[in-house]
C-alpha positions as CSV (number, residue, x, y, z in Angstrom):
1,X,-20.4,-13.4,-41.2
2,X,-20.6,-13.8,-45.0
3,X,-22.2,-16.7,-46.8
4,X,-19.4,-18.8,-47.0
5,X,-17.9,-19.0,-43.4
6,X,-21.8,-19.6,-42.3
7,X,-21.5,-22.8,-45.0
8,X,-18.4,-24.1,-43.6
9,X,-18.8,-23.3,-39.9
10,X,-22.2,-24.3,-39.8
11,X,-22.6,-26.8,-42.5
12,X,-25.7,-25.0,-44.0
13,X,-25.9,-24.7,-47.5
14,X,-27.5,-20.8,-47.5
15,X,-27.5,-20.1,-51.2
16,X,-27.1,-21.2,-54.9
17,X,-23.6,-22.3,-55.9
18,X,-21.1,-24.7,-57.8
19,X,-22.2,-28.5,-56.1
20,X,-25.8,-26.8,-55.1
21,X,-27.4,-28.4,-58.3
22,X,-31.3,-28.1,-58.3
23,X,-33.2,-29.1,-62.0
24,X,-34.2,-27.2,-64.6
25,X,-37.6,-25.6,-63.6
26,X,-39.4,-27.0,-67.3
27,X,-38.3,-30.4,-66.0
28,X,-38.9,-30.2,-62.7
29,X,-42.5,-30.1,-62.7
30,X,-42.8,-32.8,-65.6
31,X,-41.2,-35.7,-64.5
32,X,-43.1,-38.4,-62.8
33,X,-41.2,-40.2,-60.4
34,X,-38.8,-37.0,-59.6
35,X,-35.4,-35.8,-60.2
36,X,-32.1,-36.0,-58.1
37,X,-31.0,-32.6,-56.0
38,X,-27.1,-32.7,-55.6
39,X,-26.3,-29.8,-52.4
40,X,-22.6,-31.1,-52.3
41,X,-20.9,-27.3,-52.2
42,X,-17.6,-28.7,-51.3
43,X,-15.1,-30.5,-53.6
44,X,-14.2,-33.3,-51.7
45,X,-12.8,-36.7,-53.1
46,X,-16.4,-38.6,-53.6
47,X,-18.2,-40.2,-56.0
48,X,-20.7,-42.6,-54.5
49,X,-23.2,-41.1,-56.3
50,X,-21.8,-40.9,-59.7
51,X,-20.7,-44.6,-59.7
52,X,-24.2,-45.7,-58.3
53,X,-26.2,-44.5,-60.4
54,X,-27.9,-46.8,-62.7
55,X,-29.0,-44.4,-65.9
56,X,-25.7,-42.4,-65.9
57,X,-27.5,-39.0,-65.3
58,X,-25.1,-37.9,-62.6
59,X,-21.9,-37.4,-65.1
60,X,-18.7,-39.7,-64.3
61,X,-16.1,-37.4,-62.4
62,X,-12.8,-36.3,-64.2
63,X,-11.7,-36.1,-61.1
64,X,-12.2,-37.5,-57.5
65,X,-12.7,-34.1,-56.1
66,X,-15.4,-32.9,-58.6
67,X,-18.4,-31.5,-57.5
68,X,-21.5,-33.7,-59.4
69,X,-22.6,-32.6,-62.8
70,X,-26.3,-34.1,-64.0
71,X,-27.9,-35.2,-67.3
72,X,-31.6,-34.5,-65.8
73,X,-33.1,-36.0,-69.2
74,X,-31.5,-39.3,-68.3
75,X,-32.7,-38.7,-64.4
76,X,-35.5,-41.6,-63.4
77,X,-35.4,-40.4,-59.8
78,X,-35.0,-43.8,-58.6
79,X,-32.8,-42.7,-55.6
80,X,-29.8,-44.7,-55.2
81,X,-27.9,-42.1,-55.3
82,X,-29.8,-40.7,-52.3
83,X,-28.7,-44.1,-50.1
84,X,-25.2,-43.9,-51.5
85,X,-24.2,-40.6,-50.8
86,X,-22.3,-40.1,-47.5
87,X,-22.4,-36.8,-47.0
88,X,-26.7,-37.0,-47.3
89,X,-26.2,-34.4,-49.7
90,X,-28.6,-36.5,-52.5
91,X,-32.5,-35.9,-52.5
92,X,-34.8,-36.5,-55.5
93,X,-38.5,-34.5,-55.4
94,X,-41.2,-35.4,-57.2
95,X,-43.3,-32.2,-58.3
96,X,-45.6,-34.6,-60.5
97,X,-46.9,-36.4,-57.4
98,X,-50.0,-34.5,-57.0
99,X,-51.4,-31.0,-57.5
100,X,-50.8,-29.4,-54.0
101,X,-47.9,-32.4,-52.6
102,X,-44.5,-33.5,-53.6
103,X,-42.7,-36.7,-52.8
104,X,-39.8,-36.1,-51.3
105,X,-37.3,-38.8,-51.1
106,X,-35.0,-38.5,-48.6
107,X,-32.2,-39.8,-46.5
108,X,-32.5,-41.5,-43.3
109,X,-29.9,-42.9,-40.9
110,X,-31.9,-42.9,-37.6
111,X,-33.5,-45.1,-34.5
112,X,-36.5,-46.2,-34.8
113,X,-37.2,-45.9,-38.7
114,X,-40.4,-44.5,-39.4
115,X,-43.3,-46.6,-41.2
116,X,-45.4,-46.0,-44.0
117,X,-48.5,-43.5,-42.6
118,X,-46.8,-42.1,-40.3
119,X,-46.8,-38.5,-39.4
120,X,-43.4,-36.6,-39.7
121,X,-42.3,-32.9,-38.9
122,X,-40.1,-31.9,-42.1
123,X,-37.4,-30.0,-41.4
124,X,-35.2,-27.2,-43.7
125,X,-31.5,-27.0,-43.9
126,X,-30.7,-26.0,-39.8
127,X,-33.3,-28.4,-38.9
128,X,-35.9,-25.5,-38.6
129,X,-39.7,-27.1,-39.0
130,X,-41.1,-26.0,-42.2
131,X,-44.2,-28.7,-43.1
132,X,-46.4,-31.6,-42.0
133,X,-45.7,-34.7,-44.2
134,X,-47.2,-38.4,-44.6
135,X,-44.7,-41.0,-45.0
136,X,-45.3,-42.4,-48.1
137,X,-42.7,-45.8,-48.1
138,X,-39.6,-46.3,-46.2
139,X,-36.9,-47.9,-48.5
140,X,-34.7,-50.5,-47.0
141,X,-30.5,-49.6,-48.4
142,X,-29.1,-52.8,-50.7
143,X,-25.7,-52.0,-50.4
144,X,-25.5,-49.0,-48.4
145,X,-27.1,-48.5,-45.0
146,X,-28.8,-45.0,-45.5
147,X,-32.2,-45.7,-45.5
148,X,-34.6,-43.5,-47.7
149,X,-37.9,-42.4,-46.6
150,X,-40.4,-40.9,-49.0
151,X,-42.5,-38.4,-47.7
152,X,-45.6,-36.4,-49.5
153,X,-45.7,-33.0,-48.3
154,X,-46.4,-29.3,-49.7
155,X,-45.1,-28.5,-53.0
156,X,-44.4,-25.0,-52.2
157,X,-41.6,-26.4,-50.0
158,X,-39.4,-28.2,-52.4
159,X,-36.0,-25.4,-52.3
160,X,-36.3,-26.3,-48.3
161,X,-37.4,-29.6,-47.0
162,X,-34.2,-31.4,-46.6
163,X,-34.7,-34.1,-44.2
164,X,-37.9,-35.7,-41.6
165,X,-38.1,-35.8,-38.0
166,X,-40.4,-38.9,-37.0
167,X,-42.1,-39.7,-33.8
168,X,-44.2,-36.4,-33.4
């Protein structure tokens, strides 16, 4: 099976591609308060993100079916794009957290919501366990009803942790 019928007939992204956006690694590491990951491989017409967000670092589309573009120095990884995007293809890590963690801040759209403390299993792109993580805050969606949990967990994780499992 090559690498794009296992993206489309699994819905795992499984490599680096036009929509997989990740930051510049001189950035990455440098920003406090983290930058926006875009894995949106497809070119659908969307642009929840673009329109939401607030310091214009993910580029207006020319058109509908764009795949996102990014201005990381404008990035503040304030994560409304993360609760806007449909498709919970929006995640912003924070590599300046702490030494050995990152803050991941991710989307949630899951019974019960878990709280601030808590323990979470996170998980990779096909749900696969990779790390432990703390819940660090559990951000409640103004306009959209994605929820986004921000979890500290190992740094050496950031190209996999995609999403939480809670209650374990």
């Amino acid at each position: 099976m090559s690498e794009n019928d296992l993206l489309f007939n699994s819905g795992i992204l499984t490599d680096e591609r036009q929509g997989a956006i990740r930051p510049p690694s001189g950035l990455w590491g440098a920003k406090k308060g983290g930058l926006v990951i875009v894995e949106c491989p497809q070119r659908i017409p969307c642009n929840p993100c673009a329109t939401s967000c607030p310091a214009g670092a993910i580029l207006p589309f020319s058109d509908i079916n764009d795949t996102p573009l990014i201005d990381y120095e404008k990035c503040t990884g304030c994560a409304i794009c993360v609760a806007a995007c449909p498709g919970l293809a929006c995640f912003v890590i924070d590599l300046a957290f702490s030494e050995d963690k990152a803050l991941y801040k991710l989307p949630y759209e899951m019974l019960p919501l878990p709280s601030k403390g808590d323990t979470v299993t996170c998980l990779g792109r096909g749900g696969e366990a990779l790390a432990r993580g703390t819940v660090e805050a559990v951000i409640e969606p103004k306009r959209d009803k994605t929820y986004v949990v921000h979890v500290s967990a190992p740094r050496e994780f950031a190209n996999g942790i995609r999403a939480i499992k809670a209650g374990v």
